[in-house]
N, CA and C of each residue as an Amber inpcrd file, in Angstrom:
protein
   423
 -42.7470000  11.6230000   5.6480000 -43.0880000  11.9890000   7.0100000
 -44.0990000  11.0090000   7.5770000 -43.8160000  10.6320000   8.9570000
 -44.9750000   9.5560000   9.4560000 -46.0000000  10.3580000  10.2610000
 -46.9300000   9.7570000  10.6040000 -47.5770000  10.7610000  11.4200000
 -48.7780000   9.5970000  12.4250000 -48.8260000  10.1250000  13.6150000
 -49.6130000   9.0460000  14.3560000 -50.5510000  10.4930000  14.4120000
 -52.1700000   9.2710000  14.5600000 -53.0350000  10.3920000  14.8730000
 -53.5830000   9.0090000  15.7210000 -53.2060000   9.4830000  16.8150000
 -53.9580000   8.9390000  18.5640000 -54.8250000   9.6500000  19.3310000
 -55.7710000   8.8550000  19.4950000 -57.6960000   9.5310000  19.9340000
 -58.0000000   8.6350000  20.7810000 -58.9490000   9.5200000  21.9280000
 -59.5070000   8.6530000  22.5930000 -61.0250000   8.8830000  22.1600000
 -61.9420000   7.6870000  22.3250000 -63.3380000   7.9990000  21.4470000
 -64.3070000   7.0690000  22.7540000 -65.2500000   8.1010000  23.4140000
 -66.0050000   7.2980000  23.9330000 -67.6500000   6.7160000  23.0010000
 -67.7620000   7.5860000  22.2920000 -69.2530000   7.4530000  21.7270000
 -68.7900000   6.9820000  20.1080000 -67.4670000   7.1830000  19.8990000
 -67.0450000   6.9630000  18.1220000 -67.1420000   8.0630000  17.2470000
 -67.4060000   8.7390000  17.2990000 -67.1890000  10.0960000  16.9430000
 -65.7750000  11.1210000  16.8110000 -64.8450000  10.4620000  17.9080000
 -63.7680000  10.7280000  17.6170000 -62.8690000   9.8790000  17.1410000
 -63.5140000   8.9730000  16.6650000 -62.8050000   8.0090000  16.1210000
 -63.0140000   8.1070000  14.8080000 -63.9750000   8.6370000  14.4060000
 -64.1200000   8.7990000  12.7830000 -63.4870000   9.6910000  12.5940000
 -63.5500000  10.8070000  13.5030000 -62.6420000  11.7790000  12.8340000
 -61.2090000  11.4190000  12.8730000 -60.8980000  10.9000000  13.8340000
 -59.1190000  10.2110000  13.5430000 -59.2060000  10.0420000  12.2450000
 -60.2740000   8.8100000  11.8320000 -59.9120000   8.0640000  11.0310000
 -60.0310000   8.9080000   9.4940000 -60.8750000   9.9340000   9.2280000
 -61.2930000  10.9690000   8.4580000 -59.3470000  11.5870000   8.0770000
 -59.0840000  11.4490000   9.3980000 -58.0570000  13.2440000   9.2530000
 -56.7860000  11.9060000   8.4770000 -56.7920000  10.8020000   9.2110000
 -55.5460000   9.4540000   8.5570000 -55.8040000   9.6890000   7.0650000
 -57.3980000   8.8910000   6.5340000 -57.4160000   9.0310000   5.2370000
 -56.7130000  10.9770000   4.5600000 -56.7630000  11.6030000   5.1450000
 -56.6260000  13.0590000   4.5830000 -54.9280000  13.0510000   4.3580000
 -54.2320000  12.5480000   5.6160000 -53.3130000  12.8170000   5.5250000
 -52.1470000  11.5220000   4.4120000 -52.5520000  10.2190000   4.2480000
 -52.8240000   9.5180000   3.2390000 -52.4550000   9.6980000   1.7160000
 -53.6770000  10.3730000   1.8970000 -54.2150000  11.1870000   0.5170000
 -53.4710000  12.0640000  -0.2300000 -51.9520000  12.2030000   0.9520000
 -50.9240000  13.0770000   0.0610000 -49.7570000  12.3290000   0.0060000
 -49.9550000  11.3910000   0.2600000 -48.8080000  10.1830000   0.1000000
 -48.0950000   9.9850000   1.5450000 -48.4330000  10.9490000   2.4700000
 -47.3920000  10.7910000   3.5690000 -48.2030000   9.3070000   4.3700000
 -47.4640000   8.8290000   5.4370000 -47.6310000   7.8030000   5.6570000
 -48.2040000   8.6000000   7.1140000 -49.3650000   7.8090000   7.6970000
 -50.1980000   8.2440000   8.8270000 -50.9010000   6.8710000   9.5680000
 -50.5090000   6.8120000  10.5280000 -50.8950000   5.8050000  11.4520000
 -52.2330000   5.8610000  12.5350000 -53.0730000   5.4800000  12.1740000
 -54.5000000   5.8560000  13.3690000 -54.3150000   4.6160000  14.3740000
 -54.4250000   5.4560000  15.6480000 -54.4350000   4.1260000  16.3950000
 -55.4400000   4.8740000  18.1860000 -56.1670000   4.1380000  18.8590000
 -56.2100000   4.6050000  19.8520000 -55.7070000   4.8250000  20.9640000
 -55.4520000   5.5660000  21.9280000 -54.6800000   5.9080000  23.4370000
 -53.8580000   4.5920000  23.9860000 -55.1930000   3.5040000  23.6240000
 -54.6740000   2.6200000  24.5520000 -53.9330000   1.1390000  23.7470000
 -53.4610000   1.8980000  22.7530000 -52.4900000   0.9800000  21.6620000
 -51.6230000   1.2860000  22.1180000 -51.2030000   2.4310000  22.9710000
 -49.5790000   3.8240000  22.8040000 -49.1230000   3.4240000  24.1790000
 -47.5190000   3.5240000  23.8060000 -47.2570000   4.1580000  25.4430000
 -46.0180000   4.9000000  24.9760000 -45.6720000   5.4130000  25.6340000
 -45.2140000   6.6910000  25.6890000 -43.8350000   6.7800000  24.8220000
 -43.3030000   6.0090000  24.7010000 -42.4700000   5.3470000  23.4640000
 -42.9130000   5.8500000  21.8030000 -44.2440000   6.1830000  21.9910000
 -44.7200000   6.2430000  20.4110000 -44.1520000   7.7420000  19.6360000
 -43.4740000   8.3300000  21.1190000 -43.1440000   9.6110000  20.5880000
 -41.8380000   9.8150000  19.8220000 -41.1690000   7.9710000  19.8510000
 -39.8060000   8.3020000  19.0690000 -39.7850000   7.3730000  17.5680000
 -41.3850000   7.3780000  17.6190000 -41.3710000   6.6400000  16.2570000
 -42.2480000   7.2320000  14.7390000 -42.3350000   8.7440000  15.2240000
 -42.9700000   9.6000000  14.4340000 -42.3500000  10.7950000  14.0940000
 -42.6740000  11.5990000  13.2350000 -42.3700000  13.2080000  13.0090000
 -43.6100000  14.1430000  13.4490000 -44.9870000  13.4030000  13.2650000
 -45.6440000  14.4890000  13.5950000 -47.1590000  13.5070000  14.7540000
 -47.7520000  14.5770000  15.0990000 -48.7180000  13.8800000  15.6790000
 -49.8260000  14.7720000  15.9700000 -51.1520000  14.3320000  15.5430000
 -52.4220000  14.6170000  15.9770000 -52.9780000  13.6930000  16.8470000
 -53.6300000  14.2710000  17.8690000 -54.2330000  13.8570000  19.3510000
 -55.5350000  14.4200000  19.1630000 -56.4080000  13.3400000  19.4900000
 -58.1440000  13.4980000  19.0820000 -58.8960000  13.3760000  20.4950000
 -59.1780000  13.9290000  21.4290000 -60.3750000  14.0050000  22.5390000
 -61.1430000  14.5980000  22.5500000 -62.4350000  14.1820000  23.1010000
 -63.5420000  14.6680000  22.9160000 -63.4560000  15.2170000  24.2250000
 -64.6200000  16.6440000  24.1650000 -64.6360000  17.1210000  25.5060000
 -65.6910000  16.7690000  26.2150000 -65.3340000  16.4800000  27.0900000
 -65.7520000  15.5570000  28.5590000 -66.3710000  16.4900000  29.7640000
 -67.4250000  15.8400000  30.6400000 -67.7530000  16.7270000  31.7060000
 -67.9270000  18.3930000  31.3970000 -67.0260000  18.9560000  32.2000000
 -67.0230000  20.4660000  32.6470000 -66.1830000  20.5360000  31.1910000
 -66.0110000  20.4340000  30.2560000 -65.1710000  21.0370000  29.0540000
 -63.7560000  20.6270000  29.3030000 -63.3860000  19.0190000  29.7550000
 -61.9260000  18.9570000  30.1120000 -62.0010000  17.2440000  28.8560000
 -60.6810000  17.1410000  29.2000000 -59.6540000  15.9220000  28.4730000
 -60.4570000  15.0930000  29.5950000 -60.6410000  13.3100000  28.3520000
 -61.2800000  12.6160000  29.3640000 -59.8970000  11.7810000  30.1160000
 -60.4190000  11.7100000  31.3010000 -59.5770000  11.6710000  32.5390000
 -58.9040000  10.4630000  33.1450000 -59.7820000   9.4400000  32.3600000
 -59.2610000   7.5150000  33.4090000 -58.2570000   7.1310000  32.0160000
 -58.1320000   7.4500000  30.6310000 -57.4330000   6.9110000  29.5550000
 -56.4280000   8.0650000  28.5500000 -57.3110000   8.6500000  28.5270000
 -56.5910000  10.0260000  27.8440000 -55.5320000  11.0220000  28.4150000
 -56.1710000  11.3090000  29.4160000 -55.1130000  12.1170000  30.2810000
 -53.7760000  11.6610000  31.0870000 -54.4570000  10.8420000  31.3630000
 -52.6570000  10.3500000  31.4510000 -51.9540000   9.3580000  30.9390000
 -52.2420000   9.1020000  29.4860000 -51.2580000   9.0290000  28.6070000
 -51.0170000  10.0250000  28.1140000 -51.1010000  11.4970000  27.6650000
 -51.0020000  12.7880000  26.9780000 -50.0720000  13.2880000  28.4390000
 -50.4030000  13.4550000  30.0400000 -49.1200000  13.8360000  30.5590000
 -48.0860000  12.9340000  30.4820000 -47.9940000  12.1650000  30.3800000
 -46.9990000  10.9140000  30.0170000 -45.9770000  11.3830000  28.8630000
 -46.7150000  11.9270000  27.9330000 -45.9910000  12.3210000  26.6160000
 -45.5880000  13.6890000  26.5100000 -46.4440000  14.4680000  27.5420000
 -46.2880000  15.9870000  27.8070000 -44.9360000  16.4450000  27.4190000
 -44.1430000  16.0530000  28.0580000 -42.9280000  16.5220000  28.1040000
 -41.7100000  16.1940000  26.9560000 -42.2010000  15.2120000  25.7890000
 -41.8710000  15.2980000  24.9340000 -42.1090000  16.1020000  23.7590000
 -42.9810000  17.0810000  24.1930000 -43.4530000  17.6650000  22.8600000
 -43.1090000  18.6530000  22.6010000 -42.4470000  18.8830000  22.5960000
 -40.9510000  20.2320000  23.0540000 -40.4150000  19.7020000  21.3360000
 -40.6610000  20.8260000  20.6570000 -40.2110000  21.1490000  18.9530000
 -40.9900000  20.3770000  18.2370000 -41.9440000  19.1140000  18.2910000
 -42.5150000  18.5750000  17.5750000 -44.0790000  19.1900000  17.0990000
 -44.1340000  18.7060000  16.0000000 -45.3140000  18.9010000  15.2180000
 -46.5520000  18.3640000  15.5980000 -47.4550000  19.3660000  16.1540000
 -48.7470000  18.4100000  16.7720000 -49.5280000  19.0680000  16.3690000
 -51.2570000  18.4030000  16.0010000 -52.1070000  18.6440000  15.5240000
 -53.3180000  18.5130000  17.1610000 -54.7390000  19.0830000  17.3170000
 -55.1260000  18.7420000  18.4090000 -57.0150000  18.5950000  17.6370000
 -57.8490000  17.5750000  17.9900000 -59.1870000  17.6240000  17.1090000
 -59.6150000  16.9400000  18.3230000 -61.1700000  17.0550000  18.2480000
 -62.4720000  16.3750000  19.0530000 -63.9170000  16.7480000  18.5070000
 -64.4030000  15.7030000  19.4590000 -65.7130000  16.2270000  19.0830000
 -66.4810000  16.4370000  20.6110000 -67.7820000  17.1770000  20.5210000
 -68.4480000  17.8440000  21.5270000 -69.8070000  17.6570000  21.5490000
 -70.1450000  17.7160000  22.2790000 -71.8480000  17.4390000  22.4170000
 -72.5080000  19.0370000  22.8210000 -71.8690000  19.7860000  23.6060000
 -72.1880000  20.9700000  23.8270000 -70.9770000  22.1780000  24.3300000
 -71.4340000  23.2360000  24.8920000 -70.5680000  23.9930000  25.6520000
 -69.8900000  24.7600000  24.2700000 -68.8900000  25.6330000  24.2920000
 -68.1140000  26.6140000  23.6190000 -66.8100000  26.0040000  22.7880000
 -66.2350000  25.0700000  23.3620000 -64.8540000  24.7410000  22.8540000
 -64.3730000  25.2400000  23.8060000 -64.3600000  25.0160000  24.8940000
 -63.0820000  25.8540000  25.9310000 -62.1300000  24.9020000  26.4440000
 -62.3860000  23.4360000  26.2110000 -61.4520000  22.1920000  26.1690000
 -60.3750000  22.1150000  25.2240000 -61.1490000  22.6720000  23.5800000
 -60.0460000  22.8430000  22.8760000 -58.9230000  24.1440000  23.1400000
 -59.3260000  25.1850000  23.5150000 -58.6080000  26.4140000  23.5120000
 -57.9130000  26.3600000  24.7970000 -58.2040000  25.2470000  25.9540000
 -57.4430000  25.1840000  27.3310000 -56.3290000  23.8730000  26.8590000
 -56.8530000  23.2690000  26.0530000 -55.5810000  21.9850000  25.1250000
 -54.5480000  22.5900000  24.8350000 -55.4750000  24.0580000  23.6500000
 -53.8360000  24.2840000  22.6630000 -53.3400000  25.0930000  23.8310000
 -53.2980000  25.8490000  24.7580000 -52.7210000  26.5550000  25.3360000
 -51.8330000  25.6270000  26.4850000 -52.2790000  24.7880000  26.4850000
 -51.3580000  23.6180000  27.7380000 -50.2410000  22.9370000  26.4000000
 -50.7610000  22.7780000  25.0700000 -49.6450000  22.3280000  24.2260000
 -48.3160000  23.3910000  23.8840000 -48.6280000  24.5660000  23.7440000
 -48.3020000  25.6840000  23.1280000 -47.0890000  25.4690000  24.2870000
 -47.6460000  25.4000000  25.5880000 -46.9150000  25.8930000  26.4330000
 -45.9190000  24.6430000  26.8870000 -45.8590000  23.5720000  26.3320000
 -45.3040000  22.3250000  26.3570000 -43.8800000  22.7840000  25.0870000
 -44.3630000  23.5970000  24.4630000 -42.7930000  23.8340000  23.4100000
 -43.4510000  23.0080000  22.0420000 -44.6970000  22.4540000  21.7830000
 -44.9740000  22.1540000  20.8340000 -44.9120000  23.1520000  19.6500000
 -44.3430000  22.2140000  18.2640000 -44.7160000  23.5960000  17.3110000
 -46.4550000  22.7540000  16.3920000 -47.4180000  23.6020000  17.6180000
 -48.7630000  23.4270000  17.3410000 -49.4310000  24.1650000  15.9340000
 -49.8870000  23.4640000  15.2460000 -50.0700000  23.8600000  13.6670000
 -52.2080000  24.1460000  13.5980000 -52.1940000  25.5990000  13.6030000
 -53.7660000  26.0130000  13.7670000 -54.3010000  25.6260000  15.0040000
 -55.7430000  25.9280000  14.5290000 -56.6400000  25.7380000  15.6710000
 -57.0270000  24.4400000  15.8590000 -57.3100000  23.6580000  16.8010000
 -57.6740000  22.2330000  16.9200000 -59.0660000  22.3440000  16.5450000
 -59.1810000  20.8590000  15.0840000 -60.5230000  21.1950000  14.8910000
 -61.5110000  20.5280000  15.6950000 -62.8800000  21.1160000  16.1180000
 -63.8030000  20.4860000  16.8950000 -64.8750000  20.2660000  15.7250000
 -65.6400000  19.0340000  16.4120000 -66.8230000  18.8350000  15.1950000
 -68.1020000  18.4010000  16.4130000 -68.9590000  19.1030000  15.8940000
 -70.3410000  18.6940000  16.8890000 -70.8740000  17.1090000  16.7320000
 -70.3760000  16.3510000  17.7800000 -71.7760000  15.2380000  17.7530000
 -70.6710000  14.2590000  16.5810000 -71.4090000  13.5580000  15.8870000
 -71.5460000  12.7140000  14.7590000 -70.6590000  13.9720000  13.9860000
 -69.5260000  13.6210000  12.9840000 -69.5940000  14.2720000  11.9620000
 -70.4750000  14.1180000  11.1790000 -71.2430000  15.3550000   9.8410000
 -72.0470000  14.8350000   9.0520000 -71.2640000  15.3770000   8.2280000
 -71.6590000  15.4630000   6.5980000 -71.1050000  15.2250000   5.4950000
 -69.9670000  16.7340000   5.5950000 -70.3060000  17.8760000   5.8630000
 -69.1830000  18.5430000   6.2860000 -68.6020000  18.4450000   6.9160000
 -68.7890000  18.1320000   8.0540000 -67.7990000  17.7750000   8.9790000
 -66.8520000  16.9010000   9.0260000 -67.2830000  15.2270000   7.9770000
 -65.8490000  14.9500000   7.2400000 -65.3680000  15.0550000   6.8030000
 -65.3550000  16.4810000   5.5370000 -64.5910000  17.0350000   5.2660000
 -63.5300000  18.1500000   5.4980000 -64.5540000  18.2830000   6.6360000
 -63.5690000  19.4540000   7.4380000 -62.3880000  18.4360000   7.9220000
 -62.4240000  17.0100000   7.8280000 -61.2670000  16.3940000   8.6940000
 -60.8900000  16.0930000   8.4930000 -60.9110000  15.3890000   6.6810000
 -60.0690000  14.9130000   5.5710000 -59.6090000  16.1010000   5.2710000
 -59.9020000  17.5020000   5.2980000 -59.4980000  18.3740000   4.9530000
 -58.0860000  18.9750000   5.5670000 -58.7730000  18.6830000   7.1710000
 -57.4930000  19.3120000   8.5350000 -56.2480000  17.9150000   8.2080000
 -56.4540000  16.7590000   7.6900000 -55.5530000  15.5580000   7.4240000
 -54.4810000  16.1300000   6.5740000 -55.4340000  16.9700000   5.0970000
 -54.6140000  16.9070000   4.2990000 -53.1920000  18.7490000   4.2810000
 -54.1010000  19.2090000   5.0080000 -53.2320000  20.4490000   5.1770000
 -51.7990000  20.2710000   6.5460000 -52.4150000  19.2080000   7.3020000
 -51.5370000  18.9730000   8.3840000 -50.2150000  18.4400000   7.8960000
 -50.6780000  17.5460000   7.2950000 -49.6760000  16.4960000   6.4150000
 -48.6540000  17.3290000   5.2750000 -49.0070000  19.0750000   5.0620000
 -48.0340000  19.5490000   4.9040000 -47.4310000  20.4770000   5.4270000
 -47.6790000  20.5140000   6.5130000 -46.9460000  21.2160000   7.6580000
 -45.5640000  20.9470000   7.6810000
């Protein structure tokens, strides 16, 4: 199984965790591709089986808006039966970016696997494991 895990990272933080959840998913032999938003175009959706999407929440608790967002509506409409994973990281607020994500994926026909994980800030030593962890359970979805 291949798997792209595409993030947008303004501070790097979501970029470790991409890169955290790649090594996880790796780690079980499946083959996993990290790359950022602006490697992709919308094409990338016929060269995978599964996919995790990494944004951090932005502003008012939304998807950041000049790079991320519209490459993800771009792809929106492909995600109808496929396997998607959803992670970020946050500086504050509740998670209501992640829980307004999975519910805009859900409702795209994705077959969305758990809760999208969020990690505060910097991961620290749990928190990369929470993402090598979410890598390696995704990867057997």
């Amino acid at each position: 199984m291949k798997t792209a895990v595409i993030y947008w990272s303004g501070t790097g933080n979501t970029e470790i965790m991409a890169n955290l959840i790649g090594e996880g998913i790796t780690s079980t032999g499946n083959e996993a591709t990290v790359m950022s938003v602006s490697q992709c175009s919308s094409d990338i959706m016929d060269n995978f089986d599964r996919f995790a999407f990494g944004c951090p929440a932005m502003g008012d608790e939304e998807l950041e808006d000049s790079e991320f967002l519209p490459f993800f509506e771009g792809i929106e409409k492909k995600l109808a039966g496929r396997k998607v994973a959803l992670f970020g990281s946050y500086g504050w607020g509740e998670g209501q970016w992640m829980a307004s994500w999975e519910t805009r994926v859900v409702a795209d026909g994705a077959n969305l696997w758990g809760k999208g994980l969020i990690v505060q800030e910097t991961p620290d030593v749990p928190g990369r494991q929470a993402c090598q962890d979410f890598g390696v359970k995704f990867a057997s979805y």
